[in-house]
PDB file with SEQRES, HELIX, SHEET and CRYST1 records, atoms N, CA, C and O in Angstrom:
SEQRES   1 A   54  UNK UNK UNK UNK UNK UNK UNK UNK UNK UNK UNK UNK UNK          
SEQRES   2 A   54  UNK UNK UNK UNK UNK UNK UNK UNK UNK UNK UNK UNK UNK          
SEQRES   3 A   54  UNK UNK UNK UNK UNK UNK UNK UNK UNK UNK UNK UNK UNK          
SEQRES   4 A   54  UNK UNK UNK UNK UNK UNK UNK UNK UNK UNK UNK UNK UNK          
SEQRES   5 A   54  UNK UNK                                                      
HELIX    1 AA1 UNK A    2  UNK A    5  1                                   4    
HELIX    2 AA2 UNK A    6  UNK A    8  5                                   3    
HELIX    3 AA3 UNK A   11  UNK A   21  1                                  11    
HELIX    4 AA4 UNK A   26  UNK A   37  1                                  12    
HELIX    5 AA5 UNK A   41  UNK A   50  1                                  10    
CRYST1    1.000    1.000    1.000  90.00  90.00  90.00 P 1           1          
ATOM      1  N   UNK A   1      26.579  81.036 -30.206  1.00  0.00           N  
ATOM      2  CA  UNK A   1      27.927  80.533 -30.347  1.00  0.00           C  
ATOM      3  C   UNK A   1      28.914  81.660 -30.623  1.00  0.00           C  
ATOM      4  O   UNK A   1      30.057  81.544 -30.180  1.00  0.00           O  
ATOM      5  N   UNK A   2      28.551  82.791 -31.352  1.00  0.00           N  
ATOM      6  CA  UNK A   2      29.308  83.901 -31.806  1.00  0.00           C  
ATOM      7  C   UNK A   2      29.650  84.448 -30.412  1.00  0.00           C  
ATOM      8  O   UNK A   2      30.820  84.653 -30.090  1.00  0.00           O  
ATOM      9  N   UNK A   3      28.579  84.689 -29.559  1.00  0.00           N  
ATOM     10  CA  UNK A   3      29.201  85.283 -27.792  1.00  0.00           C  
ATOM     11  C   UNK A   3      30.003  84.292 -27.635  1.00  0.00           C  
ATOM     12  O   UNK A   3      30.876  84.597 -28.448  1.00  0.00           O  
ATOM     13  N   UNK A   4      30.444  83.000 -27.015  1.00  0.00           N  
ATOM     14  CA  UNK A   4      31.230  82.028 -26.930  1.00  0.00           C  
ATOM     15  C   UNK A   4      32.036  82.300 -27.243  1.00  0.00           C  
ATOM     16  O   UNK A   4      32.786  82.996 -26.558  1.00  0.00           O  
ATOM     17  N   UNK A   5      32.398  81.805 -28.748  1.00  0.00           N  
ATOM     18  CA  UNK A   5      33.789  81.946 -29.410  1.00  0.00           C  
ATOM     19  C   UNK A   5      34.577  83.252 -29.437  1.00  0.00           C  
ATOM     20  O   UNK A   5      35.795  83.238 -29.615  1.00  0.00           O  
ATOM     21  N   UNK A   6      33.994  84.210 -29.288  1.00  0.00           N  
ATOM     22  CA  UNK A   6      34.403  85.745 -29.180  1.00  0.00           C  
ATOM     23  C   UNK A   6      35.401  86.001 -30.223  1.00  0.00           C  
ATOM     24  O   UNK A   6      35.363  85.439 -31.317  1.00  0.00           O  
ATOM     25  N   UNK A   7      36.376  86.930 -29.848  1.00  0.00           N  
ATOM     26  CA  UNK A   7      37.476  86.951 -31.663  1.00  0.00           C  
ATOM     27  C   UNK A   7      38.484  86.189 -31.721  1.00  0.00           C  
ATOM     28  O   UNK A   7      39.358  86.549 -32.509  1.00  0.00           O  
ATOM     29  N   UNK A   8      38.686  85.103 -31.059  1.00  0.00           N  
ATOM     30  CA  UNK A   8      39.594  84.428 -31.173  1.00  0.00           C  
ATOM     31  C   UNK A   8      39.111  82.785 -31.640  1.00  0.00           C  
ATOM     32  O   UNK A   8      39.514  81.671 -31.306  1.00  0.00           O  
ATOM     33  N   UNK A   9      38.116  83.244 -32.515  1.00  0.00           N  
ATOM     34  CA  UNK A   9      38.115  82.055 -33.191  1.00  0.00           C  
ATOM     35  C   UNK A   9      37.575  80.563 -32.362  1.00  0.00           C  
ATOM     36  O   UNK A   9      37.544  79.465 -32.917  1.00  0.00           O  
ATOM     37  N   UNK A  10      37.131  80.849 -30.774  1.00  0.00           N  
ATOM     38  CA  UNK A  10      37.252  79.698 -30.509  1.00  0.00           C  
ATOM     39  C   UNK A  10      37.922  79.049 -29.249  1.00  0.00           C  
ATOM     40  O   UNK A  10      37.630  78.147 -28.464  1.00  0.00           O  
ATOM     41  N   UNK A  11      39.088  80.041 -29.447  1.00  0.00           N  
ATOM     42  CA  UNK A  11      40.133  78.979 -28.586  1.00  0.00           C  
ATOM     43  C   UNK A  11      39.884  79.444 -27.130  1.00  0.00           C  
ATOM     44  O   UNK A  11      40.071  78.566 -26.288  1.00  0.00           O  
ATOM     45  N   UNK A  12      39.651  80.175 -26.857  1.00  0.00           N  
ATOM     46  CA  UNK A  12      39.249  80.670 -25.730  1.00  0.00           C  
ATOM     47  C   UNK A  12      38.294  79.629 -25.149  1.00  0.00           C  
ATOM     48  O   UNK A  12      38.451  79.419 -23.946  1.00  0.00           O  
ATOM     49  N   UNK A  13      37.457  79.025 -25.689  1.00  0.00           N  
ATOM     50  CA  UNK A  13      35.830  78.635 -25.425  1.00  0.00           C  
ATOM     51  C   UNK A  13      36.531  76.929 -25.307  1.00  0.00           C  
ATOM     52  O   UNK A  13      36.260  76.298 -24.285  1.00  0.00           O  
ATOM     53  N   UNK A  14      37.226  76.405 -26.159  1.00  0.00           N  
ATOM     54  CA  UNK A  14      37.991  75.123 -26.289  1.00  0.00           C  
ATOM     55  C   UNK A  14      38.486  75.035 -24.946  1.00  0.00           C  
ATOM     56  O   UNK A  14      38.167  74.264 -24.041  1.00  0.00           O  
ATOM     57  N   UNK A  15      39.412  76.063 -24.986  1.00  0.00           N  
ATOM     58  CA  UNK A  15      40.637  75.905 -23.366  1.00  0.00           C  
ATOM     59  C   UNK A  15      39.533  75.577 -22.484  1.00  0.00           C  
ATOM     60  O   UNK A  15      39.375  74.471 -21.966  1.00  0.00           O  
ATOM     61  N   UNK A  16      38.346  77.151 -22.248  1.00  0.00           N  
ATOM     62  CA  UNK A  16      37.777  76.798 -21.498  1.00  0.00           C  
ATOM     63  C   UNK A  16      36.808  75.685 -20.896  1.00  0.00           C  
ATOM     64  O   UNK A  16      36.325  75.650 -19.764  1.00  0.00           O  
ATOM     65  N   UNK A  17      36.679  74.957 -21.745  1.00  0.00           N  
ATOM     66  CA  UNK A  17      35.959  73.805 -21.754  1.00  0.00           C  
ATOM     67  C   UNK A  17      36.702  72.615 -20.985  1.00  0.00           C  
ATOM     68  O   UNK A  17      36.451  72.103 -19.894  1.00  0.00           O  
ATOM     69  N   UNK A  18      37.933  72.291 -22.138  1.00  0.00           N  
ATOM     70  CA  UNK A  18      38.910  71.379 -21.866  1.00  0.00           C  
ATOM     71  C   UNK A  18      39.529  71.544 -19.647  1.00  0.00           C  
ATOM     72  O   UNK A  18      39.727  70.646 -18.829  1.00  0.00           O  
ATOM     73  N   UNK A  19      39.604  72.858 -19.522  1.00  0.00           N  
ATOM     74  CA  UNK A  19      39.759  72.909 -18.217  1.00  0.00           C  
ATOM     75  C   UNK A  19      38.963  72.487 -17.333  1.00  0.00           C  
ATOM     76  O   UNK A  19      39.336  71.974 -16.278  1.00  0.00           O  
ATOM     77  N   UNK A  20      37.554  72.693 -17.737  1.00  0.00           N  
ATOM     78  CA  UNK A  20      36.376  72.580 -17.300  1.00  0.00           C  
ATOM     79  C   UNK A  20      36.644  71.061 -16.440  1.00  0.00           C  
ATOM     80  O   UNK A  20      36.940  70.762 -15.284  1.00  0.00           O  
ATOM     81  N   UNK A  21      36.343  70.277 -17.779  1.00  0.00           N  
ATOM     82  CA  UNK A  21      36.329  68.785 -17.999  1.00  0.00           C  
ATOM     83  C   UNK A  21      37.263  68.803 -16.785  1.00  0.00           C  
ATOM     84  O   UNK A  21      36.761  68.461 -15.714  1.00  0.00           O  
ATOM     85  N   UNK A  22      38.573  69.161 -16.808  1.00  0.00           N  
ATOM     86  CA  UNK A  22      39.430  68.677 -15.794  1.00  0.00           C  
ATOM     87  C   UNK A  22      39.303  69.028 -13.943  1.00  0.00           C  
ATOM     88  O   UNK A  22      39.959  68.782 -12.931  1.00  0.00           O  
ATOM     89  N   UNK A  23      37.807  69.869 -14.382  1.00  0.00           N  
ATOM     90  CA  UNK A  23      37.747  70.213 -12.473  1.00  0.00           C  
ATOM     91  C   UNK A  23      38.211  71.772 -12.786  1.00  0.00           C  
ATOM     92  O   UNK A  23      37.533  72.432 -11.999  1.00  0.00           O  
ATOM     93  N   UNK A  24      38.822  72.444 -13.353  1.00  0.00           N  
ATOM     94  CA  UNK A  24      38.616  74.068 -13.143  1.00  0.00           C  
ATOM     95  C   UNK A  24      37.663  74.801 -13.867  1.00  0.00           C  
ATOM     96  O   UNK A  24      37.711  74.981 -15.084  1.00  0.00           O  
ATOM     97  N   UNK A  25      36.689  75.272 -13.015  1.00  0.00           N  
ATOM     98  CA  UNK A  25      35.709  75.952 -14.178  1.00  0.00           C  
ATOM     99  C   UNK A  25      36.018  77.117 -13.788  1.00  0.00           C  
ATOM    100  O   UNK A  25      35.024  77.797 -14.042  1.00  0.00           O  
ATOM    101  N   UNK A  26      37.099  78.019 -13.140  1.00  0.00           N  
ATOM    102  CA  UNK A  26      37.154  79.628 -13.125  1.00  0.00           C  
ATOM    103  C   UNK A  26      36.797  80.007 -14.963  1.00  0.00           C  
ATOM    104  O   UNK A  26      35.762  80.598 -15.270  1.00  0.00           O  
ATOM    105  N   UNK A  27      37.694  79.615 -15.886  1.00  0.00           N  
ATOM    106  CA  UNK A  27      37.526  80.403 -17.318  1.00  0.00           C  
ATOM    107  C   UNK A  27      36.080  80.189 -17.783  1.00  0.00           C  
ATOM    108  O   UNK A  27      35.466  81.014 -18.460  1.00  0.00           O  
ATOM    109  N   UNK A  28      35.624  79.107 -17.399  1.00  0.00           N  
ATOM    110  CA  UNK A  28      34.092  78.700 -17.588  1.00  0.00           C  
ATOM    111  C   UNK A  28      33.130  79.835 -16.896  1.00  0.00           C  
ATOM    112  O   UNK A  28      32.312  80.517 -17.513  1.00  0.00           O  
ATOM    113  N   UNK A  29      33.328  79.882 -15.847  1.00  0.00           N  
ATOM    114  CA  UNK A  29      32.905  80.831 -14.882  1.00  0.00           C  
ATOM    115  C   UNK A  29      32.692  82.547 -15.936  1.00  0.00           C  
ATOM    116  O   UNK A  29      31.727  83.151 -16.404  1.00  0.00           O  
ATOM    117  N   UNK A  30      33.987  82.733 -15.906  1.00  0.00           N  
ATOM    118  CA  UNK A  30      34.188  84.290 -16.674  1.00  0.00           C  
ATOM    119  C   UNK A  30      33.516  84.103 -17.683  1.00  0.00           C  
ATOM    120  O   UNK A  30      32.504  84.803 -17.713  1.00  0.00           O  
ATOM    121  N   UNK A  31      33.674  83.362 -18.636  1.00  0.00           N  
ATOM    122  CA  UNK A  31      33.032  83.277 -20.257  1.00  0.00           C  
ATOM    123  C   UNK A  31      31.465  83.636 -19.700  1.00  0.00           C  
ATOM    124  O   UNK A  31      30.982  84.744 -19.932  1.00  0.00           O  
ATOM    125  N   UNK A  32      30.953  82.926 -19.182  1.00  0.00           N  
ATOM    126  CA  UNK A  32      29.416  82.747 -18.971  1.00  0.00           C  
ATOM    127  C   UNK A  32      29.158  84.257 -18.258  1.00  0.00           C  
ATOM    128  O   UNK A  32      28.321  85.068 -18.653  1.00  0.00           O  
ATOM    129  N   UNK A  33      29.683  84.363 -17.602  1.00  0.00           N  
ATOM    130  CA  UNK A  33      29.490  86.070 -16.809  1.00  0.00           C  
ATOM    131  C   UNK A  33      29.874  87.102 -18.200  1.00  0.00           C  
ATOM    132  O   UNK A  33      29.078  87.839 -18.782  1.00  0.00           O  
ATOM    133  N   UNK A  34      30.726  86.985 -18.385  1.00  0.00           N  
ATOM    134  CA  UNK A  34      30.691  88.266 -20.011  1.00  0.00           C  
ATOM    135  C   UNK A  34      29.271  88.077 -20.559  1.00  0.00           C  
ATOM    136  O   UNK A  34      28.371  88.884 -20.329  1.00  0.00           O  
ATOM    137  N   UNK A  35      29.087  86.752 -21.440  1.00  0.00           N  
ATOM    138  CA  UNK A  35      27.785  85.874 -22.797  1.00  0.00           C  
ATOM    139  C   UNK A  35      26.926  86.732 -21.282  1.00  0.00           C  
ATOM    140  O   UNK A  35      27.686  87.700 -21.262  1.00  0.00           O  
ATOM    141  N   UNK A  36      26.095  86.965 -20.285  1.00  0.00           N  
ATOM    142  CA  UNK A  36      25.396  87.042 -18.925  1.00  0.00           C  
ATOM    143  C   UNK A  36      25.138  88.563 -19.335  1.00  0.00           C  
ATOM    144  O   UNK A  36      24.020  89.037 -19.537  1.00  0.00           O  
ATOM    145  N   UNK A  37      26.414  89.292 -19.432  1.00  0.00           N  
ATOM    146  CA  UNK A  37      26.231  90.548 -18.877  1.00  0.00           C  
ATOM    147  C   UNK A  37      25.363  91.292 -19.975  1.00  0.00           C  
ATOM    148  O   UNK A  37      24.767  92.321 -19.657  1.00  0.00           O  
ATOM    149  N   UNK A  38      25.273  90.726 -21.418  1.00  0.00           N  
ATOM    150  CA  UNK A  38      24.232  91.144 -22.514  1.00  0.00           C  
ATOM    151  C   UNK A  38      22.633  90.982 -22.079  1.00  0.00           C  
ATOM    152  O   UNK A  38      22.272  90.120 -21.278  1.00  0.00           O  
ATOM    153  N   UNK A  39      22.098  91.534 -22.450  1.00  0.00           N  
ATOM    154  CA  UNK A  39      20.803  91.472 -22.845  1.00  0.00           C  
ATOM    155  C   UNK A  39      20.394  90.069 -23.685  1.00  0.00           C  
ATOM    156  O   UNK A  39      19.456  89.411 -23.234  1.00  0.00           O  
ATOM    157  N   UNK A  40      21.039  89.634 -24.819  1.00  0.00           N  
ATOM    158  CA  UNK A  40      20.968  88.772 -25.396  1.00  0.00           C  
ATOM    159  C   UNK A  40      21.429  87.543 -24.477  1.00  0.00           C  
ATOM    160  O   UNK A  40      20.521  86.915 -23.931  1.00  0.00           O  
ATOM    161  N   UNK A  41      22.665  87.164 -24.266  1.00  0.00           N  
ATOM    162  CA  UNK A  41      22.867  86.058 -23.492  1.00  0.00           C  
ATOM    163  C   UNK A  41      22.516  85.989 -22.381  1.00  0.00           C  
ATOM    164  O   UNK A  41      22.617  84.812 -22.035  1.00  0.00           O  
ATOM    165  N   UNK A  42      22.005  86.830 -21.291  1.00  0.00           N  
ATOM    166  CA  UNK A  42      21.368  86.395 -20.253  1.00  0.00           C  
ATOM    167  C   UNK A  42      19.942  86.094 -20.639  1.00  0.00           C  
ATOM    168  O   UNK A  42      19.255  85.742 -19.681  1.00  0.00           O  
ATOM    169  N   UNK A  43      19.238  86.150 -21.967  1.00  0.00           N  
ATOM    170  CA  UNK A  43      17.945  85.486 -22.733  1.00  0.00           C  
ATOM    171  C   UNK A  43      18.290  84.054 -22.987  1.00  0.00           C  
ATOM    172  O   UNK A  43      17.426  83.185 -22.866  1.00  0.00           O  
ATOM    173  N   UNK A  44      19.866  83.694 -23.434  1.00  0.00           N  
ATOM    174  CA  UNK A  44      20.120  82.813 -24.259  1.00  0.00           C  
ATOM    175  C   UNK A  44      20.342  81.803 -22.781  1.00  0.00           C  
ATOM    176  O   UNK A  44      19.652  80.795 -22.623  1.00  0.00           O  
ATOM    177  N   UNK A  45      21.166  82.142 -21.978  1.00  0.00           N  
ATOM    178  CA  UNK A  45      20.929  81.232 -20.934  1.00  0.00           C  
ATOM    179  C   UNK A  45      20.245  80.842 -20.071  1.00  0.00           C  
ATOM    180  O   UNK A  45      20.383  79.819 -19.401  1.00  0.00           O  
ATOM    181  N   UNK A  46      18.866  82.210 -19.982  1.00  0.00           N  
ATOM    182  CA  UNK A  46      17.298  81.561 -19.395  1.00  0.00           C  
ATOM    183  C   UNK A  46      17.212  80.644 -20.068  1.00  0.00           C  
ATOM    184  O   UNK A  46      17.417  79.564 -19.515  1.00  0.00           O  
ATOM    185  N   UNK A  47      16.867  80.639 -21.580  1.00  0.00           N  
ATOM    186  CA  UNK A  47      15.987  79.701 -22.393  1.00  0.00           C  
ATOM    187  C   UNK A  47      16.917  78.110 -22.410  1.00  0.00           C  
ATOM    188  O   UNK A  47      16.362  77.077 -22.786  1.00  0.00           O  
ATOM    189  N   UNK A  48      17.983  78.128 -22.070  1.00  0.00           N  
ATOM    190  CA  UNK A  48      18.922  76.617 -21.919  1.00  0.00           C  
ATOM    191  C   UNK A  48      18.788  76.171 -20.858  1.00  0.00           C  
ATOM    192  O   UNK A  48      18.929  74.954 -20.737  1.00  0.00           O  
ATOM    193  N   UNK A  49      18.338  77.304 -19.230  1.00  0.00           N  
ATOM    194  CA  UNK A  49      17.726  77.005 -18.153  1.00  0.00           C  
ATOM    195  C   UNK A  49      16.664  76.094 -18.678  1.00  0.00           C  
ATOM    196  O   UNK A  49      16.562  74.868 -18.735  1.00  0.00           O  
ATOM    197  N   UNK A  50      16.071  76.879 -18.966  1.00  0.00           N  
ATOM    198  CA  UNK A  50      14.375  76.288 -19.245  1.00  0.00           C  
ATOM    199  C   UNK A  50      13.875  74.952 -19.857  1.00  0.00           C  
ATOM    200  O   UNK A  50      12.863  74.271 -19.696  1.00  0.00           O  
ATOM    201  N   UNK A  51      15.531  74.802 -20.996  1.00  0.00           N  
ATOM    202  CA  UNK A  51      15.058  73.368 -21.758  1.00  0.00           C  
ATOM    203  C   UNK A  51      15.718  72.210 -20.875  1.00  0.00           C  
ATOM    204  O   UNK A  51      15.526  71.004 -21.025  1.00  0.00           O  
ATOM    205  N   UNK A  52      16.655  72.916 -19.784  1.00  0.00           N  
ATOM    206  CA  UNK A  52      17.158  71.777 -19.100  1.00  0.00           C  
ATOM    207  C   UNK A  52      15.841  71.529 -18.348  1.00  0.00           C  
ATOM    208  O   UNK A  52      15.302  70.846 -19.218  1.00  0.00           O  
ATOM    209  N   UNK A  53      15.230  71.572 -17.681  1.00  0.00           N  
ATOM    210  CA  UNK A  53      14.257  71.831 -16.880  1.00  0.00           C  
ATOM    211  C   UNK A  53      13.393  70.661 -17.233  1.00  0.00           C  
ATOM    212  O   UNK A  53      13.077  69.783 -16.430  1.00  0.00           O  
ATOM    213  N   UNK A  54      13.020  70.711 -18.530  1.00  0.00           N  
ATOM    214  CA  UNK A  54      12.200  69.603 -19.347  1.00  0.00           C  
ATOM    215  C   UNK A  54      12.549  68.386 -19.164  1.00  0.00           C  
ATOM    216  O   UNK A  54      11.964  67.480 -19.757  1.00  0.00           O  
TER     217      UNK A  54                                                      
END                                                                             
């Protein structure tokens, strides 16, 4: 959640969501490609692959 929210508390991850919901996922898109480009979050989004899967 700390990759997500990044330093703004949040709001970034909110907007991006809220847009989402409405049919634009470009900010959705970017967020997930930054949380991706770690070592850590491209672990964190195999393993959410994986439980969707189940």
């Amino acid at each position: 959640m700390q990759m997500l929210s990044g330093t703004d508390g949040g709001t970034g991850l909110n907007r991006a969501a809220a847009q989402a919901a409405g049919g634009n996922t470009a900010d959705m898109v970017k967020m997930l490609k930054q949380v991706m480009s770690s070592p850590e979050g491209a672990a964190l989004v195999q393993r959410i692959g994986q439980s969707l899967q189940k």
